[in-house]
C-alpha positions as CSV (number, residue, x, y, z in Angstrom):
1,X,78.4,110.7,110.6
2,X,75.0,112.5,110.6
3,X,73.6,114.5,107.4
4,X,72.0,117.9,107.2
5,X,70.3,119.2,104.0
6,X,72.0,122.5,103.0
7,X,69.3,124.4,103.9
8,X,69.1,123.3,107.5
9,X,73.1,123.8,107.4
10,X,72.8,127.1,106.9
11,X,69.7,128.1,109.2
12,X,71.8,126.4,112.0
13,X,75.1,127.2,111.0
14,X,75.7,128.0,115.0
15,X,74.3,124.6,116.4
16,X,76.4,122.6,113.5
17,X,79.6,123.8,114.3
18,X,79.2,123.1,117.9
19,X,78.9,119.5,117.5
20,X,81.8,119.8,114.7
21,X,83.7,121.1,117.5
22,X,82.6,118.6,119.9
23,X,84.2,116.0,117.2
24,X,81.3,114.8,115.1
25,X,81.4,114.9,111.3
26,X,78.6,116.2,109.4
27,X,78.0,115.4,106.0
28,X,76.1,118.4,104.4
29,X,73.9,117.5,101.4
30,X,72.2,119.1,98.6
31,X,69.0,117.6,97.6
32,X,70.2,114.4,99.5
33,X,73.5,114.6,97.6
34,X,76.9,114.5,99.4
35,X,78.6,117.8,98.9
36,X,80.6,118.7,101.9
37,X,81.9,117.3,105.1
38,X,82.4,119.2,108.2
39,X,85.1,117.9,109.9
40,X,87.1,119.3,113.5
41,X,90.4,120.8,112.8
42,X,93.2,118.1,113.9
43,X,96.2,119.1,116.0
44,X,97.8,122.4,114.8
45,X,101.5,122.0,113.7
46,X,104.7,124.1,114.9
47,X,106.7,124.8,112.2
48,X,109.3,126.0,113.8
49,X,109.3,122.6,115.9
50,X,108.6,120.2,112.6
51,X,111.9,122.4,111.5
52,X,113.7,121.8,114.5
53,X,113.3,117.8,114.6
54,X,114.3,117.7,111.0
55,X,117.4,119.1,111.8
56,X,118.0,116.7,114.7
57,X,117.3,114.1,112.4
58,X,119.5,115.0,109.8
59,X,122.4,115.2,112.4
60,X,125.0,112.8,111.4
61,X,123.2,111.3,108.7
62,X,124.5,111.4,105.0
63,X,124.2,109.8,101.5
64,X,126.9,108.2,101.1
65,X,128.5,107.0,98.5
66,X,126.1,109.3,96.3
67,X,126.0,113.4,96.8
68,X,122.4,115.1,97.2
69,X,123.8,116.5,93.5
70,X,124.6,113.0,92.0
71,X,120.9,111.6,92.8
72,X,119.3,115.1,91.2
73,X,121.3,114.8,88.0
74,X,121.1,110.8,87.9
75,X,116.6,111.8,88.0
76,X,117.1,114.5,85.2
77,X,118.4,111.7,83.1
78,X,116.0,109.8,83.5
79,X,118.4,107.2,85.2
């Protein structure tokens, strides 16, 4: 992971998130203290698929012997 002083971050702002994009980490510091990491973005999530597989997975599962209801009110209790 390779540091750059804040200044230096921000006179090349450009250049730095090129290599972030590239996939390398940069650790920006502030008088040679740690104070941000720049980091590529990871894969971007469908929600409409995440909400689709959930629903597959929930097909023809259940809690059984205990309703969705029973395990709410047994928390509240404290139980």
């Amino acid at each position: 992971m390779t540091e750059v002083g804040a200044y230096e971050a921000k006179t090349h702002l450009a250049q730095i998130l090129e290599r972030v994009a590239r996939g390398e980490r940069v650790v920006i510091t502030k008088h040679g203290v740690p104070v941000a990491v720049l980091s590529p973005v990871g894969p971007q999530v469908d929600p409409q698929r995440v909400a689709g597989q959930l629903r597959s997975f929930r097909k023809g599962r259940v809690l059984k012997p205990i309703s969705v209801r029973e395990l709410i009110e047994e928390g509240r209790d404290g139980g």
